[in-house]
C-alpha positions in Angstrom: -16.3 19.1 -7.3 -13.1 19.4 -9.6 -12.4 23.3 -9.1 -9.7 22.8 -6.1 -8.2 19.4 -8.0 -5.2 19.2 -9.3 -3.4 16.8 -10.5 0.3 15.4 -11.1 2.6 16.1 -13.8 4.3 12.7 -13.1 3.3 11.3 -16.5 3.5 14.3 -18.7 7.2 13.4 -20.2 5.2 10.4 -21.7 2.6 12.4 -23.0 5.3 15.0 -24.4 7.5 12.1 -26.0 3.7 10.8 -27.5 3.3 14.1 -28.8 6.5 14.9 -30.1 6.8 11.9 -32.3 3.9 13.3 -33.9 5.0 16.6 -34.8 2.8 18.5 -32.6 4.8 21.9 -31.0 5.1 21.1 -27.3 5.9 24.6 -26.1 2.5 26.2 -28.4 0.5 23.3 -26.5 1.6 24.1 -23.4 1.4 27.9 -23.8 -2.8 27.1 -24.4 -2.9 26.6 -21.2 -0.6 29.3 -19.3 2.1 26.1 -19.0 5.4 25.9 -19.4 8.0 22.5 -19.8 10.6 24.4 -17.0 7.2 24.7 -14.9 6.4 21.2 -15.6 9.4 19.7 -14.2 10.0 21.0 -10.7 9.4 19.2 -8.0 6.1 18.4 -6.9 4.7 20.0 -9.8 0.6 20.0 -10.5 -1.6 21.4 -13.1 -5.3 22.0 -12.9 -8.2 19.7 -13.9 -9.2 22.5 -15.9 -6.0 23.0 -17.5 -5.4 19.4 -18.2 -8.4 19.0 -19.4 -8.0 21.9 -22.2 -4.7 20.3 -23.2 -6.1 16.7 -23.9 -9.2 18.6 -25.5 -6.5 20.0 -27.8 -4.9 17.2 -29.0 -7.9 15.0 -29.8 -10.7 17.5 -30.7 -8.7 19.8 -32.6 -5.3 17.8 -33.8 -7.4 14.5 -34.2 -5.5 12.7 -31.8 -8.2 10.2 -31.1 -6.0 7.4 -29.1 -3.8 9.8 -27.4 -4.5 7.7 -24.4 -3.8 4.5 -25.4 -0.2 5.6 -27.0 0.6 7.3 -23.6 -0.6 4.3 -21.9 1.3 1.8 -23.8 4.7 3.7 -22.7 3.5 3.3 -19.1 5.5 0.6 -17.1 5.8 -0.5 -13.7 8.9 1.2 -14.2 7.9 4.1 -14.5 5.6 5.0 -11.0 8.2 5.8 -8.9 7.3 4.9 -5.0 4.2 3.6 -6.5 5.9 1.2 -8.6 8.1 0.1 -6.2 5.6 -0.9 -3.3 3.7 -3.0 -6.0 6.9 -4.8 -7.1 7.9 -5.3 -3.7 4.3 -6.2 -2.3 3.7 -9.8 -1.2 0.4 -11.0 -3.0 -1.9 -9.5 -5.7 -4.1 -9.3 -2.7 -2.1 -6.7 -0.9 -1.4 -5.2 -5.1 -5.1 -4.4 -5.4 -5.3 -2.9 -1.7 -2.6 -0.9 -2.3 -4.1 0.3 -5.5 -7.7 0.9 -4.1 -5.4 3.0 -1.3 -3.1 5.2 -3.8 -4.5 5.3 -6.6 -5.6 9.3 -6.2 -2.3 10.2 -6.0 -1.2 9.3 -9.7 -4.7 9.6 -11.3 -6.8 11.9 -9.0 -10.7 11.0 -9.8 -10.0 8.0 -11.1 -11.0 5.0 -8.5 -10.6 1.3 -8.3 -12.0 -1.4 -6.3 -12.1 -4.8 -6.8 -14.8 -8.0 -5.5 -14.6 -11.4 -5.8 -17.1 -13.0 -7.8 -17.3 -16.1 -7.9 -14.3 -18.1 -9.4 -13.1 -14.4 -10.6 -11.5 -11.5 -9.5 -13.4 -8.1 -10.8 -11.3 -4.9 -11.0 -13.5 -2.0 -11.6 -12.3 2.0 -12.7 -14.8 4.4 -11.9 -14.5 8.0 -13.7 -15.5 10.5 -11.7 -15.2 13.4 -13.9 -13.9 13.1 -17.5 -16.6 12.3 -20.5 -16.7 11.6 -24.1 -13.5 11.7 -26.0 -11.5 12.5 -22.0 -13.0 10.0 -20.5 -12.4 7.4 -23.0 -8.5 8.7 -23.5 -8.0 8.8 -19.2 -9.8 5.2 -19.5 -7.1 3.9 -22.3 -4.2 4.5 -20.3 -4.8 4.3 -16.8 -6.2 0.6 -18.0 -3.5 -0.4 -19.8 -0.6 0.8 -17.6 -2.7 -1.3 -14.9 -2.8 -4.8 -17.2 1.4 -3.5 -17.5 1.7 -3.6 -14.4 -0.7 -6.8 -12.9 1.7 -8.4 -16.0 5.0 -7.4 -14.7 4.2 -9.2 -11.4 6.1 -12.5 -11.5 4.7 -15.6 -8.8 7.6 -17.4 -7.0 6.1 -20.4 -8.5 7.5 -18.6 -11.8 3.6 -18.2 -13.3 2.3 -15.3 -14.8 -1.3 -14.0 -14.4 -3.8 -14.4 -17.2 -6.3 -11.6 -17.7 -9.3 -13.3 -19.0 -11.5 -10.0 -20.3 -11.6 -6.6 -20.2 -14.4 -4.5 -20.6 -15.0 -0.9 -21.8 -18.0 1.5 -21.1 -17.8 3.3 -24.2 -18.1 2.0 -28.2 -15.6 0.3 -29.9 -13.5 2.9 -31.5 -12.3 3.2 -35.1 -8.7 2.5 -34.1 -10.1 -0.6 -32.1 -7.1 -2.9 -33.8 -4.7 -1.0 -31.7 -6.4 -2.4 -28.2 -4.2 -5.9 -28.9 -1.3 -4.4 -27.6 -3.6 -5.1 -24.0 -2.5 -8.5 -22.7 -6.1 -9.8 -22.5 -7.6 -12.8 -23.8 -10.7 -11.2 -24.6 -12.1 -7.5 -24.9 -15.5 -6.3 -24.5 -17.1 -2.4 -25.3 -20.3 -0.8 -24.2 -20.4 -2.2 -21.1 -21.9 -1.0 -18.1 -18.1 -0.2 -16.5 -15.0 -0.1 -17.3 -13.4 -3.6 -15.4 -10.9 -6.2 -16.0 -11.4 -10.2 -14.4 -8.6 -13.0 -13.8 -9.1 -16.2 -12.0 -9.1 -15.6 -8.0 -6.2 -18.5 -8.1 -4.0 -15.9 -8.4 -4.9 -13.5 -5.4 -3.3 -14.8 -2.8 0.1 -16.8 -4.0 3.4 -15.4 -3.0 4.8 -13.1 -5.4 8.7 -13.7 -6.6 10.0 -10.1 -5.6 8.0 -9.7 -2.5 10.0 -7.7 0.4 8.6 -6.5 3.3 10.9 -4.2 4.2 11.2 -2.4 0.8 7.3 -2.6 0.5 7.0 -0.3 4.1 9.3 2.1 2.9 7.4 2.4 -0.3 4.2 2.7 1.4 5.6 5.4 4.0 6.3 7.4 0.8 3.1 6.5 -1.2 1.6 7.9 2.6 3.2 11.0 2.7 2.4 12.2 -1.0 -1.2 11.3 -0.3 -1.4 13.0 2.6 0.0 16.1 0.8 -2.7 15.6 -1.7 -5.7 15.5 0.6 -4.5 18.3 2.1 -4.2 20.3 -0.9 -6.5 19.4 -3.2 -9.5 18.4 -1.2 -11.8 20.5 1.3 -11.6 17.6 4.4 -14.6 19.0 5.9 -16.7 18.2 3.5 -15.6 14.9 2.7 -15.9 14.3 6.4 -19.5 15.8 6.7 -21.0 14.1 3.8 -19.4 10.7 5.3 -21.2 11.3 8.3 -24.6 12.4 6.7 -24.5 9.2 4.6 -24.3 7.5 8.2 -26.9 9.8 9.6 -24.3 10.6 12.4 -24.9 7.4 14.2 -22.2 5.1 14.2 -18.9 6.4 12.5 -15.9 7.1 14.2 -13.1 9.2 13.9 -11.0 5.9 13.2 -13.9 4.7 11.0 -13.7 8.4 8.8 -10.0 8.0 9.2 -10.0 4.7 7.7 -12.5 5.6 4.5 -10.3 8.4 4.1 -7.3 6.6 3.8 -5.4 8.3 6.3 -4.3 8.8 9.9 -6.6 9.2 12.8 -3.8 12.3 13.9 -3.1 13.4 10.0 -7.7 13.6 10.2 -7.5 15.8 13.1 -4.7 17.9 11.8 -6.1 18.4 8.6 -9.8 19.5 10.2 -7.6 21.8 13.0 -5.8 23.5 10.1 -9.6 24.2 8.3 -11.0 25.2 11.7 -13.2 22.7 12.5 -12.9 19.1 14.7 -14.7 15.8 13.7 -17.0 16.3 17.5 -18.3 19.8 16.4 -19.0 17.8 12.4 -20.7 15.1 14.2 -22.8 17.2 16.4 -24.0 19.4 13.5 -24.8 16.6 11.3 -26.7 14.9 14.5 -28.9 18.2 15.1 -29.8 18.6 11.8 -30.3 14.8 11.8 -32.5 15.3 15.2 -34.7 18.2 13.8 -35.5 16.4 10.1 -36.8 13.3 12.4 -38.9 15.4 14.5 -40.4 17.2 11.5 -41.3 13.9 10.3 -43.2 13.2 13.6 -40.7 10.8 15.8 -40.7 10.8 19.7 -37.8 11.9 21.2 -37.3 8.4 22.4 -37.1 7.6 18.9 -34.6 10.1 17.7 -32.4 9.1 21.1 -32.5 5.6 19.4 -32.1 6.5 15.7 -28.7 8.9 16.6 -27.0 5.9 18.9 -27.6 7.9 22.1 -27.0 5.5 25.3 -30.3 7.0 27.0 -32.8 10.0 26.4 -31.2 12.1 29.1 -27.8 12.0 27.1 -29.9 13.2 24.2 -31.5 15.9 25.9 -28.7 17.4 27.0 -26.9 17.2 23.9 -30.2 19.0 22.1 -30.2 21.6 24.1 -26.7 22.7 23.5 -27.2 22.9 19.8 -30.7 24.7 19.9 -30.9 26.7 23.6 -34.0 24.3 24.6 -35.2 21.4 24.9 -36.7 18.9 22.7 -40.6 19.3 23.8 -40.0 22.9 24.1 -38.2 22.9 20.7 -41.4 20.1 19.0 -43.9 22.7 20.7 -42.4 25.9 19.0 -42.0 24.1 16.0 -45.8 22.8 15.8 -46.9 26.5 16.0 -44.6 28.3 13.8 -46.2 25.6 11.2 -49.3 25.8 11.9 -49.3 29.7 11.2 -47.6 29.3 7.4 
């Protein structure tokens, strides 16, 4: 999943400055890894997972750096994310904050993902890892959590309150540096959890924020918009994300503005990104449909049935459509079928 990811070097001057104060030789670090600082400071620059991933292995496994990601983490202020920054300073609730962080997130921390419910009389924020384990995925953990609580904590109401984060929870055990977590503004903190998560009272979702501006907020967004956009169309194979969308569905209801929407991007950036890989969301959705179409006649539907299960208006439509993908029709095709099994 992770071979054609890359991610961004945005927060490697923190991670440098982190490493520096301990004595450890940037340039021998970065030279593990076919990296260089000149490399790591032009514009747009990205390094592998893989990469990446053999740095941070570095430091911890074989320097003992065990809460690399919680020092890098602690430097991390709202400050400090750019466009990012900016559109949550600017943004007019912590409603529209946590959308806009469920939205964007990829293109700071690729692989990391957040999403937030309301339960109850709280507000759950949830991380989800989708690649990094042990010793990785506890560092990535430390300090995309903590730069979040820095940031949900630089927000300022324009009734001049301040949000309280009542826990936060870990998935992993309580380290040995564990006294070093109190630098997280939380009242309480949990480990071996079932996620990684952080609640506040739901009070605080939907008053105005102090800084709010529309105008800077749109601008922010259009930027936020653009790099992810460059990010899904370098980093991630659009097909696929689009056919396994669509199988999930079974190819029966979603649109191209529904796939557009769960992809976080623009019904014409969607068919751009799909020209450019050769492909168009109606020839996606008719594959996944056919294959859909011959697993439920295997399993012994009518073709009334399958009509039905794949949202066709009538049978006719469905006919016709069948017959394009396979050359016949669907008694001919059940008949064919029937006695090419019954000869195995």
């Amino acid at each position: 999943m992770t071979e054609n990811i890359s991610l961004p070097t945005y927060y490697f001057g923190h991670v440098i400055s982190v490493l520096k104060q301990s004595g450890i030789g940037i340039d021998q670090w970065l030279a593990s890894q076919r990296l260089d600082l000149a490399k790591l400071l032009e514009a747009d620059a990205r390094v592998s997972v893989q990469q990446f991933d053999g740095l941070i292995k570095t430091v911890i496994e074989n320097r003992g750096f065990e809460d690399l990601g919680l020092s890098v983490g602690k430097r991390l202020e709202i400050a400090h994310h750019g466009d990012f920054g900016l559109a949550i300073l600017n943004s007019a609730t912590l409603h529209q904050v946590l959308d806009f962080h469920v939205k964007f997130l990829p293109i700071r921390v690729p692989l990391i993902k957040l999403n937030y419910t309301i339960e109850g009389a709280q507000v759950n924020v949830e991380l989800t890892d989708e690649h990094w384990h042990g010793s990785l995925h506890r560092a990535v953990i430390e300090a995309v959590m903590i730069a979040i609580v820095n940031m949900l904590h630089a927000i300022r109401f324009q009734d001049n309150s301040q949000l309280l984060i009542d826990v936060v929870k870990f998935d992993y055990t309580k380290p040995n540096y564990a006294q070093k977590y109190q630098s997280i503004k939380a009242a309480q903190l949990e480990f071996n959890k079932p996620n990684c998560s952080l609640f506040f009272s739901k009070q605080f979702l939907d008053k105005p924020l102090a800084s709010a501006d529309d105008f800077s907020f749109q601008r922010a967004i259009l930027n936020c918009q653009n790099e992810l956009n460059s990010y899904l169309q370098q980093n991630l194979n659009i097909e696929d994300r689009v056919s396994k969308l669509l199988k999930q569905d079974d190819g029966a209801a979603l649109s191209l503005d529904d796939i557009a929407e769960k992809l976080y991007i623009s019904k014409r950036s969607l068919h751009r990104f799909l020209e450019k890989e050769g492909t168009s969301f109606k020839r996606l959705l008719q594959k996944v449909k056919a294959d859909r179409a011959v697993m439920l006649f295997q399993q012994g539907k009518t073709v009334t049935e399958v009509a039905v299960l794949l949202d066709y208006s009538d049978c006719a439509n469905f006919r016709r459509a069948f017959k394009t993908w396979f050359g016949v029709a669907p008694k001919e095709w059940i008949s064919k079928n029937r006695i090419k099994n019954a000869t195995k």
